[in-house]
C-alpha positions as CSV (number, residue, x, y, z in Angstrom):
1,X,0.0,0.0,0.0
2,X,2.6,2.2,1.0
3,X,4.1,2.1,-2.7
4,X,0.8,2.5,-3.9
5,X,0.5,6.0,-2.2
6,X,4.1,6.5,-3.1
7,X,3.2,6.4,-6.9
8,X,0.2,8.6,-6.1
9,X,2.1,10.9,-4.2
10,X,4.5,11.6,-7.6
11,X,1.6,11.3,-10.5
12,X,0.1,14.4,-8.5
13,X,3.1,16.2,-8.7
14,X,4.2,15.4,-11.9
15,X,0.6,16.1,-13.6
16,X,1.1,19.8,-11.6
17,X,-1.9,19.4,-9.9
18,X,-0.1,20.0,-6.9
19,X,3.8,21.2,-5.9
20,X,6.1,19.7,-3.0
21,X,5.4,22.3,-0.9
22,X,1.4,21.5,-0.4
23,X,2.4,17.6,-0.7
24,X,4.4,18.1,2.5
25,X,1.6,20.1,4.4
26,X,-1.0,17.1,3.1
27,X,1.2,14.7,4.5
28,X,1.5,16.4,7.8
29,X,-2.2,17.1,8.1
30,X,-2.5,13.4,7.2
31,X,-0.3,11.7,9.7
32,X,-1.3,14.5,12.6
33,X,-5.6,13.7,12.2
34,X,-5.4,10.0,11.0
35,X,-7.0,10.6,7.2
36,X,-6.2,10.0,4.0
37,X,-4.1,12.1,1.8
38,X,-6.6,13.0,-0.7
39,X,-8.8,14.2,2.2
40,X,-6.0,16.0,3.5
41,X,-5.4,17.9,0.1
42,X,-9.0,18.7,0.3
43,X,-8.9,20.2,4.0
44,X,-6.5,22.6,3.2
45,X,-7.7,23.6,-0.1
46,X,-5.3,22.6,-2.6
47,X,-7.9,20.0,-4.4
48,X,-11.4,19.4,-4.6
49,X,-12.6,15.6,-4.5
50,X,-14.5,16.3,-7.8
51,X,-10.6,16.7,-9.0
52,X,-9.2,13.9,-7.2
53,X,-11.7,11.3,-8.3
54,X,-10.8,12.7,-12.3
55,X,-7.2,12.2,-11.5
56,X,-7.6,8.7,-10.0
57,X,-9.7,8.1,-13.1
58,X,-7.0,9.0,-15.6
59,X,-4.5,7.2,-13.6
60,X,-6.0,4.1,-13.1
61,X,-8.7,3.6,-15.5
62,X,-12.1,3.9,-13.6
63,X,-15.0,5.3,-15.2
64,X,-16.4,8.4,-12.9
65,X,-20.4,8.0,-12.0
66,X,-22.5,10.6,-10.8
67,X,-24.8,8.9,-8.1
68,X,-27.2,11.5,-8.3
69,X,-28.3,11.0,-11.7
70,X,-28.0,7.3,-11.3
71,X,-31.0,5.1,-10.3
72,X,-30.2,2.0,-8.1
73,X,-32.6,-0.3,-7.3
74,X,-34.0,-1.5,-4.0
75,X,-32.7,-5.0,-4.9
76,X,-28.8,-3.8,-5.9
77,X,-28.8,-1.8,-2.5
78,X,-30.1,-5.2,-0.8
79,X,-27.2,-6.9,-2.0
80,X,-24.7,-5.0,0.7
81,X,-25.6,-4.2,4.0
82,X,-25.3,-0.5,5.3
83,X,-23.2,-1.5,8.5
84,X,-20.6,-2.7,5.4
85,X,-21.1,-0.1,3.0
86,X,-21.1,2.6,5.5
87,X,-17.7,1.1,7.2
88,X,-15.9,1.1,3.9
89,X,-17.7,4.2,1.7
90,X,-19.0,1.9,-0.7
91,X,-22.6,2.1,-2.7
92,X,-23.6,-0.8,-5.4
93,X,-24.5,0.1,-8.4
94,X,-25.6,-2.5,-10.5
95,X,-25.1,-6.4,-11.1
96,X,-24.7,-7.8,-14.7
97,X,-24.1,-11.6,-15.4
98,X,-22.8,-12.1,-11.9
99,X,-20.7,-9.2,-11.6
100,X,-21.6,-6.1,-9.0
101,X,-20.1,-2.5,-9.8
102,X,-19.7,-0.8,-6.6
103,X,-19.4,2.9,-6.5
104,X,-15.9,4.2,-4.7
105,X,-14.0,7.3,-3.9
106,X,-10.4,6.1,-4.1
107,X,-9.6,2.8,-6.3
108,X,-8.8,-0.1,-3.3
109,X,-6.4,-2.0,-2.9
110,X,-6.4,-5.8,-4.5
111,X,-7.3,-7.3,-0.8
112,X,-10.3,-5.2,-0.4
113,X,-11.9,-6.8,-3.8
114,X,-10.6,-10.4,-2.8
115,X,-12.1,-9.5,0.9
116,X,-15.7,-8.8,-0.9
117,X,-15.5,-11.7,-3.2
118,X,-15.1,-14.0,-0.5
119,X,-17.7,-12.3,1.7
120,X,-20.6,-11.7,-0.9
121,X,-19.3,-14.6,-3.3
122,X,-19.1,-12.8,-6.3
123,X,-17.2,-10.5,-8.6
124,X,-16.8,-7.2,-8.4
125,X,-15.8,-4.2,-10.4
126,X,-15.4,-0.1,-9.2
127,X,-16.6,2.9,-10.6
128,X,-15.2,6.3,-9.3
129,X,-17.5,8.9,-7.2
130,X,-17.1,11.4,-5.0
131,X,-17.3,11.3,-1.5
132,X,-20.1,13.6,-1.0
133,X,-21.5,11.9,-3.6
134,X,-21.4,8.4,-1.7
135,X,-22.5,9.8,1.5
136,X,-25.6,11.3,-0.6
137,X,-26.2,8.3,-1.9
138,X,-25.7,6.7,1.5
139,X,-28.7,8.4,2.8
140,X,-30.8,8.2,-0.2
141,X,-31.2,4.6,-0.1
142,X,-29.9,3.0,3.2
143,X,-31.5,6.4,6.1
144,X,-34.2,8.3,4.8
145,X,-34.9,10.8,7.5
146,X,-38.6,11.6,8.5
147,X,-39.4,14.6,7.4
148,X,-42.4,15.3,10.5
149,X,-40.9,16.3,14.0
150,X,-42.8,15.0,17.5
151,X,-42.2,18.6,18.1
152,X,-44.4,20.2,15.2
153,X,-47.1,17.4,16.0
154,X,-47.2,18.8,19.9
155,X,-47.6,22.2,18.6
156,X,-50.5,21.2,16.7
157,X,-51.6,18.7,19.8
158,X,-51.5,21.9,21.7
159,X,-53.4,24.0,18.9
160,X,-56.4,22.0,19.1
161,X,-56.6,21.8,22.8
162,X,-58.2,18.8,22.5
163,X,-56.2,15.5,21.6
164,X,-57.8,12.6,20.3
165,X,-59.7,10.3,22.3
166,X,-59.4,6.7,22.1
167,X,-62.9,6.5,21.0
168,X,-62.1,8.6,18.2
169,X,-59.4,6.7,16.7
170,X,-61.2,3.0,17.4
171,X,-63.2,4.4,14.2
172,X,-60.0,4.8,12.3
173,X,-60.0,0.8,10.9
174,X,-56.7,0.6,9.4
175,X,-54.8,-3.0,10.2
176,X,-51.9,-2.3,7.6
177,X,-50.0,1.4,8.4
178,X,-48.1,3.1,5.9
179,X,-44.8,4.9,7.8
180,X,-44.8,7.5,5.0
181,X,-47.9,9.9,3.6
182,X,-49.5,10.7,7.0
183,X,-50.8,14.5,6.6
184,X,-53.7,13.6,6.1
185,X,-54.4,11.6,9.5
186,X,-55.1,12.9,12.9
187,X,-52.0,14.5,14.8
188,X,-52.1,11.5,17.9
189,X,-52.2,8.9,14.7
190,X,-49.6,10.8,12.4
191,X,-47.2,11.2,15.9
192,X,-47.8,7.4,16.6
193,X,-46.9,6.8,12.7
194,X,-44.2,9.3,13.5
195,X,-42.2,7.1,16.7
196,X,-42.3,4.0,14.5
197,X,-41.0,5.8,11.2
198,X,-38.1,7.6,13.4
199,X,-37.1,4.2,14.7
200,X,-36.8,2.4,11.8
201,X,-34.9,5.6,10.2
202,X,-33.1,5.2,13.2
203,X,-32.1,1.2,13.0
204,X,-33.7,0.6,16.3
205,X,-34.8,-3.3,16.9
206,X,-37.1,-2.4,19.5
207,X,-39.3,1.0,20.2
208,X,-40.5,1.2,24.2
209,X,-43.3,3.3,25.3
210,X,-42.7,4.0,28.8
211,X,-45.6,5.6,31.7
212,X,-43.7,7.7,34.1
213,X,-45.2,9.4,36.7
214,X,-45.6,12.9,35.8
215,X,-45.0,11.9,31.7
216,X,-44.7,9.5,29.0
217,X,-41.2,8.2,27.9
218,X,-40.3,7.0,24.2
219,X,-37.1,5.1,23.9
220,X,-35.1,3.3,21.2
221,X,-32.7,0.2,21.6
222,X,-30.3,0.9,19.2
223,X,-27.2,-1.1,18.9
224,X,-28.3,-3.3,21.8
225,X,-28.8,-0.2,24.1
226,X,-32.1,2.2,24.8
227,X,-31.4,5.7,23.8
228,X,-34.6,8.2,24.6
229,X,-36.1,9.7,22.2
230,X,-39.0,12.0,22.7
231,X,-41.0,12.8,26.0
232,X,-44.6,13.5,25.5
233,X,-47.0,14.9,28.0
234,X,-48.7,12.9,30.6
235,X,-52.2,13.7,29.0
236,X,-51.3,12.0,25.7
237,X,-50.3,8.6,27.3
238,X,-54.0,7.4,27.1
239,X,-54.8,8.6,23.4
240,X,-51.2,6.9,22.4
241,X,-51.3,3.8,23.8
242,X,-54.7,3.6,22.5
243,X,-53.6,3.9,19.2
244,X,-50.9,1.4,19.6
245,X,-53.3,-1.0,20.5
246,X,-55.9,-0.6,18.3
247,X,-53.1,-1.2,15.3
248,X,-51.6,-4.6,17.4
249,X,-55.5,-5.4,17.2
250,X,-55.5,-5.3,21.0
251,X,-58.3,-5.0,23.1
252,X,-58.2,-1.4,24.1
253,X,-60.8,-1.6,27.6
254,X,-58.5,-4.7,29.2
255,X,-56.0,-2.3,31.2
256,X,-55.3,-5.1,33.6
257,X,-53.4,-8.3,32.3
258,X,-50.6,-8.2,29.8
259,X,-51.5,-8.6,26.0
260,X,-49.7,-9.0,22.5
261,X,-50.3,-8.5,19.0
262,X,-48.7,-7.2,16.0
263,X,-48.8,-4.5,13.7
264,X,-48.4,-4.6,9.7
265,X,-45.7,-1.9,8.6
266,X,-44.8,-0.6,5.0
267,X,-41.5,1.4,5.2
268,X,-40.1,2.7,1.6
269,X,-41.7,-0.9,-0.3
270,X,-40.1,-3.0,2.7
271,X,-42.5,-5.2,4.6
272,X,-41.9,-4.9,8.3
273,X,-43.6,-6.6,11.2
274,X,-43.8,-5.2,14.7
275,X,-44.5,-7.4,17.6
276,X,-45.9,-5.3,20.0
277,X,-46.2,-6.5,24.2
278,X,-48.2,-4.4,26.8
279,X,-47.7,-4.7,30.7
280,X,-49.7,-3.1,33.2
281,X,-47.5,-1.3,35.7
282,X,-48.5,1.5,38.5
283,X,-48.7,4.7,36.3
284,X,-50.1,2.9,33.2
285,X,-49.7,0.4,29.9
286,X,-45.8,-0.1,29.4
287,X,-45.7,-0.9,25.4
288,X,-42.6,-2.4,23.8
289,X,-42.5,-3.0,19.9
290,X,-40.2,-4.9,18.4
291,X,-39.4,-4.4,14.6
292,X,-38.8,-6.8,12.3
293,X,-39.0,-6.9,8.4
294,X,-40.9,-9.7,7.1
295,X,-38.9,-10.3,4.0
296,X,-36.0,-12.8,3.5
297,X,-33.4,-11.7,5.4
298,X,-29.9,-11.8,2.7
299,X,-27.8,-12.9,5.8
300,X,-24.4,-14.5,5.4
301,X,-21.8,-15.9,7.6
302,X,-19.3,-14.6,6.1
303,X,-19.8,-11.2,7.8
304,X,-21.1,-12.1,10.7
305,X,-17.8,-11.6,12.5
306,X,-15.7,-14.6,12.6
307,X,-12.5,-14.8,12.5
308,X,-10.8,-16.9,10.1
309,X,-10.6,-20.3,12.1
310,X,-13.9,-19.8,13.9
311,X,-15.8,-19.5,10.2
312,X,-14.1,-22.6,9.2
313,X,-14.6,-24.9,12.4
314,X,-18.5,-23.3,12.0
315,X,-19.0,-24.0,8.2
316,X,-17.3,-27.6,8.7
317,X,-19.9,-28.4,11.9
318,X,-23.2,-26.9,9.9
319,X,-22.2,-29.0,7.2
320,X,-22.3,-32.5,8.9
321,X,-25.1,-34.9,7.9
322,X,-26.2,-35.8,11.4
323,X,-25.7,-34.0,14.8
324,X,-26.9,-30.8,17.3
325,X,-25.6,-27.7,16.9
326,X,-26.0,-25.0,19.8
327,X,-25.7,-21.4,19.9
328,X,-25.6,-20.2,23.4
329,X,-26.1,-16.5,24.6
330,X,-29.2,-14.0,26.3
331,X,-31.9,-12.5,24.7
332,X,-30.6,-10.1,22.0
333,X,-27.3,-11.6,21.1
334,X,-27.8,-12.0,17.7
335,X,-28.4,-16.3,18.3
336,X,-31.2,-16.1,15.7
337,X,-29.4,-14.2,13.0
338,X,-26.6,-16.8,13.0
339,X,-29.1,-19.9,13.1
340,X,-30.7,-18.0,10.3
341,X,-27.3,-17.1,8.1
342,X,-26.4,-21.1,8.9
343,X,-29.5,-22.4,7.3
344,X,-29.1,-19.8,4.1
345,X,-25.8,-21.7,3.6
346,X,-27.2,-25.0,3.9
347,X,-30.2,-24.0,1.3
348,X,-28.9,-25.4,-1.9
349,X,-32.0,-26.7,-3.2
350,X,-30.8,-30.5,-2.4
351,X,-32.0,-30.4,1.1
352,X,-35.2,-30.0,3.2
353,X,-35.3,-27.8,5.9
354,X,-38.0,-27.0,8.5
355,X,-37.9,-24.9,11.5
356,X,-40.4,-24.4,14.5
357,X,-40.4,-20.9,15.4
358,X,-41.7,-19.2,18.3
359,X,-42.8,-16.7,16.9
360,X,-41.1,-16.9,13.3
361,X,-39.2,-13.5,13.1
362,X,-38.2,-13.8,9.4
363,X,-39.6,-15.4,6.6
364,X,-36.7,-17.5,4.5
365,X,-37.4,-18.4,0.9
366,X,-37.8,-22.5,-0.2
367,X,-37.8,-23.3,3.9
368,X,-41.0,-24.6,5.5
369,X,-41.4,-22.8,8.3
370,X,-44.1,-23.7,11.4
371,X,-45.0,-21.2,14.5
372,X,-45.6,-22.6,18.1
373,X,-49.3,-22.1,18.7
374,X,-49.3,-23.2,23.1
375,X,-53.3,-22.5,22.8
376,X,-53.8,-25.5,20.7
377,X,-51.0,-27.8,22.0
378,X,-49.0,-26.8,19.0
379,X,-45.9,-26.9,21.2
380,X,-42.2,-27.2,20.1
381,X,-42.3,-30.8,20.6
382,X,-45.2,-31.4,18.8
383,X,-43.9,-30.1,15.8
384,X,-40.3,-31.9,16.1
385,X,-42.5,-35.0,16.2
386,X,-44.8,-34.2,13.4
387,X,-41.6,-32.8,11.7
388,X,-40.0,-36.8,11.9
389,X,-42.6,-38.2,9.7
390,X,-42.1,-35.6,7.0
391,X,-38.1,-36.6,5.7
392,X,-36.6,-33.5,6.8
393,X,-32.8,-33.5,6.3
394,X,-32.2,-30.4,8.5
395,X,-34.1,-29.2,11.4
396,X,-34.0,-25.4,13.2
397,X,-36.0,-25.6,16.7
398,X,-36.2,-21.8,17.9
399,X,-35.0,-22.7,21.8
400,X,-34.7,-25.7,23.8
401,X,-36.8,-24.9,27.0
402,X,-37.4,-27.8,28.2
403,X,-36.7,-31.6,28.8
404,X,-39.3,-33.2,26.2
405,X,-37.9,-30.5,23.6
406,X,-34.1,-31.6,24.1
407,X,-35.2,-35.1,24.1
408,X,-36.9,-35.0,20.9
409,X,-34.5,-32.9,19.6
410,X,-31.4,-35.2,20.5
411,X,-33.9,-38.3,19.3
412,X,-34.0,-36.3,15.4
413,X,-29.8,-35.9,15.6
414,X,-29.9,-39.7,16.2
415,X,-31.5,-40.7,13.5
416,X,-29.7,-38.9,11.0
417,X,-30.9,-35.5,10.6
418,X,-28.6,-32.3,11.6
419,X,-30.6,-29.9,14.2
420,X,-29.7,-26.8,14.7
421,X,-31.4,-24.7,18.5
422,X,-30.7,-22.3,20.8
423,X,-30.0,-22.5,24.5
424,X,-29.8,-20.4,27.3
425,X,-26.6,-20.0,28.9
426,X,-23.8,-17.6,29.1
427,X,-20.9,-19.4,27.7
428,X,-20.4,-22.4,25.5
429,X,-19.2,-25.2,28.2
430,X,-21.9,-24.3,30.5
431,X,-24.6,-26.1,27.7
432,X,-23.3,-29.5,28.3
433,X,-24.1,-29.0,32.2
434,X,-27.5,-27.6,31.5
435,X,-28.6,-30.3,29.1
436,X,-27.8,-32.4,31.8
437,X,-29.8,-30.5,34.5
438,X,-32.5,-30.9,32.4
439,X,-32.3,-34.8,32.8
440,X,-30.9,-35.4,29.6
441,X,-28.5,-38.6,29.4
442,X,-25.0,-38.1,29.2
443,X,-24.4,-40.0,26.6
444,X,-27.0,-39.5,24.8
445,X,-25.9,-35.5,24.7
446,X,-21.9,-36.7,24.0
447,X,-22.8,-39.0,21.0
448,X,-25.3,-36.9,19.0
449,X,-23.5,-33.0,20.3
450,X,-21.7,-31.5,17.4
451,X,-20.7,-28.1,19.1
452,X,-21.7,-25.2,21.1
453,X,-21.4,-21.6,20.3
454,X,-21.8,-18.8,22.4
455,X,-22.2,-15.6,21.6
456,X,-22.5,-11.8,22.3
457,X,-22.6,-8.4,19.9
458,X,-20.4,-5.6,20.9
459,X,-21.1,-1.8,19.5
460,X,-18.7,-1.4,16.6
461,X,-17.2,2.1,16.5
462,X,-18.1,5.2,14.6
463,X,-16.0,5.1,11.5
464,X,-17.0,8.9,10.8
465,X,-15.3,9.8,14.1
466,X,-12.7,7.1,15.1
467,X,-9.8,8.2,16.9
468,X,-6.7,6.1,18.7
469,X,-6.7,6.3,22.7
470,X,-4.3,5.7,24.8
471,X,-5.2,3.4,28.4
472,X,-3.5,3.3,31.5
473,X,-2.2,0.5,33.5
474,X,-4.9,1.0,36.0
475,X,-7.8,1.3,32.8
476,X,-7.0,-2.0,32.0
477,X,-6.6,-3.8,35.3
478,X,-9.9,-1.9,36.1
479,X,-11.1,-4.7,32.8
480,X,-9.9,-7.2,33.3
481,X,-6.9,-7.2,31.1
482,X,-3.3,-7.9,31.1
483,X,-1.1,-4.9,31.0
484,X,1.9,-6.4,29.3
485,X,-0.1,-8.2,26.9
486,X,-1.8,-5.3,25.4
487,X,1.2,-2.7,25.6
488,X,2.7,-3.1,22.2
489,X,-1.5,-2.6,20.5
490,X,-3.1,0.5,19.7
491,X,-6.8,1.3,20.1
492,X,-9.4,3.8,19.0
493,X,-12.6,5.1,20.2
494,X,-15.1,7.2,18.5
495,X,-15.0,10.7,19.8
496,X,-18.7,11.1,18.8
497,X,-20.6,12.9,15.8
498,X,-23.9,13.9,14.2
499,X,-23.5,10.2,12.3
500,X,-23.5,8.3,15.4
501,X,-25.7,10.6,17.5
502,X,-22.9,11.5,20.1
503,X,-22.1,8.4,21.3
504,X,-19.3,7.1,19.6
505,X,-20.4,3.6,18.1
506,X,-22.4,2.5,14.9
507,X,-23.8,-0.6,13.8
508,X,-22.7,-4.1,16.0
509,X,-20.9,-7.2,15.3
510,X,-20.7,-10.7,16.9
511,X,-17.9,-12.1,19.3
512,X,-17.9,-16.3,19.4
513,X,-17.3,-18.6,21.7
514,X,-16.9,-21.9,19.6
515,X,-16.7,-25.3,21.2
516,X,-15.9,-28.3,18.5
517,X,-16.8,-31.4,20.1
518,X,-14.0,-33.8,19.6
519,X,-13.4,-37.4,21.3
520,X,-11.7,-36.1,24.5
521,X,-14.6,-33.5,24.9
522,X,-17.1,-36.3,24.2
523,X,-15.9,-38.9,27.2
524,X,-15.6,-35.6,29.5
525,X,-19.6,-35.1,28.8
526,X,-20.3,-39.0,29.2
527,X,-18.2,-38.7,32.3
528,X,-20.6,-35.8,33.5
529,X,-16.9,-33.5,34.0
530,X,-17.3,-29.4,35.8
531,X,-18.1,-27.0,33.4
532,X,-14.4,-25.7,34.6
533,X,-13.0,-28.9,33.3
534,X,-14.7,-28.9,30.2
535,X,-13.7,-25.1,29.4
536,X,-9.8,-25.9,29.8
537,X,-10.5,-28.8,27.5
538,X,-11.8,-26.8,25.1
539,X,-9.5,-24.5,24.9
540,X,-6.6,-26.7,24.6
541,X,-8.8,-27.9,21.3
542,X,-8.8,-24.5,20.4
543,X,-11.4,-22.9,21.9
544,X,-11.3,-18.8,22.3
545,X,-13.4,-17.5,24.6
546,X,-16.0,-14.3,24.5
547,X,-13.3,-12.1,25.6
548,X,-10.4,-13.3,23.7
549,X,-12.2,-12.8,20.7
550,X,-13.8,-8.9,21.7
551,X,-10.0,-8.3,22.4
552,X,-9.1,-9.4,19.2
553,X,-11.8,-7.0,17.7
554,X,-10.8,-4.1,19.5
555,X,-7.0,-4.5,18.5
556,X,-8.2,-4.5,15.0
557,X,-9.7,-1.2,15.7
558,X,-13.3,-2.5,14.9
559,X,-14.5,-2.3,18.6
560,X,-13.5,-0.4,22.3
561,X,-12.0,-2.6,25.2
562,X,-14.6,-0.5,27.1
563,X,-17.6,-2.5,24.9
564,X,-15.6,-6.0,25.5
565,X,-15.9,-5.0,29.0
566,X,-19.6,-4.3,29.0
567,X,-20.6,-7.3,26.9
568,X,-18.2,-10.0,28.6
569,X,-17.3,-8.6,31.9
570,X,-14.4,-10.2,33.5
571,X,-13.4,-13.4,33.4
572,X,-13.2,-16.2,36.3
């Protein structure tokens, strides 16, 4: 790379586009605030990017796009996800006979296109843009931004002087909600409209609707952690959650018992379902929504987070014929994403796959998919029995609660079909132990266990305002860490921005904890070992732990030992 700039550094000043003098002030901007040296050139005024990205095309070869004038279809931007393209400045363009043209401001290096090949199997070719152009395009396709404030909508509230009642908007018969076009709704139905269309601009997974005492609190989990959003007055609480409910087809007059239902969303031609829960608590109906889109999720391993050796001890388990496959972790760790990305891989088209789902939070194409109904005895194993009888080859049970669920489950791996569950534990070893808790036979669970994964997701950090910190001695004790292990690494944080609301990180990715079982591992189940046994095992077999792997993810600069910390805590 360093040659590469080298070359760069000479073309400019041999085409006079810049003289030795500038070069040297780039260079020291660019070493002093950690950014490129085209960026650099621009800071100080001695280029514009529209003139970089012509140069780069000269030099290299690279047709130049304008992305403004250029339509890209919803399917095209599906292709990447925005917690890649935003990470490396990237926006696809278009795919022809296999091949996807990806917009860029600078032309990469040959191990960033062998990088995506591997990742999104398939070729790939760049066109030149600017970066204001990228971003543009950025938030064009990936973060449309309501236009409607909470604030304008309380003005209005306040206007009136009379808000909605909830008999008022039980006329409003409208099961299927469409987050954009709302003018011509009531303001308590455009604001409710409103929270759900700012949290899904927002990438939040769950929206919660809070009862205080003296007000009523809107938050978004975001990243795995709630951020507040808006505060409403105390007087709208009952017109809101009315409106809420009357969407989830809820019955609006039971205040008293907890309830669920779901709403149908349309967000910018994207399907999206929101679960929605409500619990009665001392100053009124606590709502949390979770949103999920309904379409087939384009979810793939390879960017998942692994490491190297972890993706190919994974891919090499998933793709046994026979077996049980665990991921471990608490609610919200990302355990259903990778049970979904697994069985995308193992959907070639050869294979039958079905899942029982409580409730089924995506819909996955050429997979027959069943949901638990408890009300009619349509239990989990129910359907792992009824499942037997129709020649699946793989099996996805959403969790293993309970004995009658393992043992059916373990009774499918035995007879020659691969299953793939969830469990709830906080490491890897500790599944072993709680299988057998649960009354399971030993060796039963050593013959047909193929490995346990646990896992967490740590914030990733802002790459719009990443910059290095330094720790102390005491910092890292503080964590957990070793001092003379980490001193020769450097680390970054994100100081915080517009992009990243403040706070520093931006999007998440997955830490592993992957146990392989293997014939020592196997007689240590039989034998009923301590979890503490099993662990050392393991990681003599190669095991890294939750932390070992968030360490290794925040010396790449992907991650902050302070987020490792959170997620994984300290180690016994």
């Amino acid at each position: 790379m360093k040659n590469v700039l080298y070359k760069i550094e000479h073309a400019l000043l041999n085409k006079g586009l810049i003289n030795k003098e500038q070069l040297d002030k780039a260079k020291g901007v660019q070493v002093k605030e950690h950014i490129r040296l085209e960026d650099a050139l621009v800071k100080l005024g001695f280029l514009t990017y529209s003139e970089i990205v012509q140069f780069f095309s000269s030099q290299y070869d690279l047709p130049v796009i304008d992305l403004d004038k250029t339509n890209i279809s919803p399917e095209i931007i599906n292709l990447i996800p925005l917690q890649f393209v935003k990470k490396h400045h990237i926006v696809p363009v278009s795919k022809d006979n296999g091949v996807i043209t990806i917009a860029v401001s600078s032309p990469p290096d040959l191990g960033f296109i062998d990088n995506l090949r591997f990742m999104f199997n398939a070729d790939f070719k760049c066109v030149l843009a600017t970066p204001e152009n990228i971003k543009r395009a950025i938030n064009k396709y990936y973060e449309s931004e309501p236009t409607e404030t909470v604030d304008t909508l309380l003005k209005e509230l306040k206007v009136r002087q009379s808000p909605a009642t909830a008999a008022e908007i039980e006329q409003t018969e409208k099961p299927q909600v469409e987050a954009k076009g709302m003018e011509d709704e009531g303001p308590i139905i455009q604001l409710v409209a409103l929270i759900i269309n700012k949290a899904i601009a927002s990438r939040a997974s769950d929206i919660h609707v809070e009862p205080l005492s003296n007000r009523l609190r809107v938050r978004y989990r975001i990243d795995g952690v709630c951020q507040e959003a808006d505060v409403l007055p105390k007087q709208l609480q009952d017109s809101v959650i009315s409106r809420i409910k009357i969407l989830a087809n809820i019955d609006i007059s039971e205040k008293r018992r907890p309830q669920d239902g779901r709403i149908g969303i349309n967000y910018q031609g994207k399907d999206l379902d929101i679960r929605v829960s409500c619990l009665p608590s001392i100053y009124g109906e606590s709502i949390v929504m979770r949103l999920l889109e309904k379409s087939t999720i384009l979810m793939n391993l390879k960017y998942l987070g692994f490491c190297e050796n972890d993706y190919k001890r994974f891919h090499s388990i998933i793709k046994k014929p026979n077996g049980i496959l665990l991921i471990t972790g608490p609610t919200g760790s990302g355990k259903t994403t990778t049970l979904y990305a697994a069985i995308n891989e193992l959907n070639t088209g050869d294979t039958k796959i079905i899942t029982a789902e409580d409730p089924v939070e995506y819909t996955l194409r050429g997979i027959n998919q069943c949901e638990v109904n408890d009300k009619i005895g349509f239990n989990f194993p129910a359907i792992l029995r009824t499942m037997l009888r129709q020649d699946p080859n793989i099996i996805l049970v959403g969790e293993i609660r309970d004995a009658e669920t393992a043992d059916t489950a373990i009774a499918a791996a035995l007879t020659g079909h691969l299953v793939l569950s969830t469990l709830h534990t906080n490491d890897a070893p500790s599944a072993v132990t709680r299988l057998i808790d649960m009354g399971i036979k030993s060796f039963l669970i050593s013959t047909s266990l193929q490995g346990i994964m646990a896992q967490r997701l740590v914030r990733t950090i802002c790459t719009n305002c990443k910059e290095p910190i330094k720790y102390t001695p005491e910092q890292l004790l503080e964590m957990g860490f070793e001092i003379d292990a980490l001193k020769d690494f450097s680390f970054y944080k994100g100081k915080g921005c517009k992009k990243c609301n403040n706070i520093g990180y931006h999007g998440r990715i997955g830490i592993y904890e992957l146990l392989e079982m293997n014939e020592t591992l196997r007689d240590m189940t039989y034998r009923m070992a301590a979890t503490g046994e099993i662990r050392k095992a393991a990681k003599t077999s190669g095991m890294t732990s939750l932390k070992e792997d968030g360490l290794r993810k925040a010396v790449d600069g992907t991650t902050t030992l302070e987020e490792v910390f959170r997620v994984t805590g300290i180690e016994e």
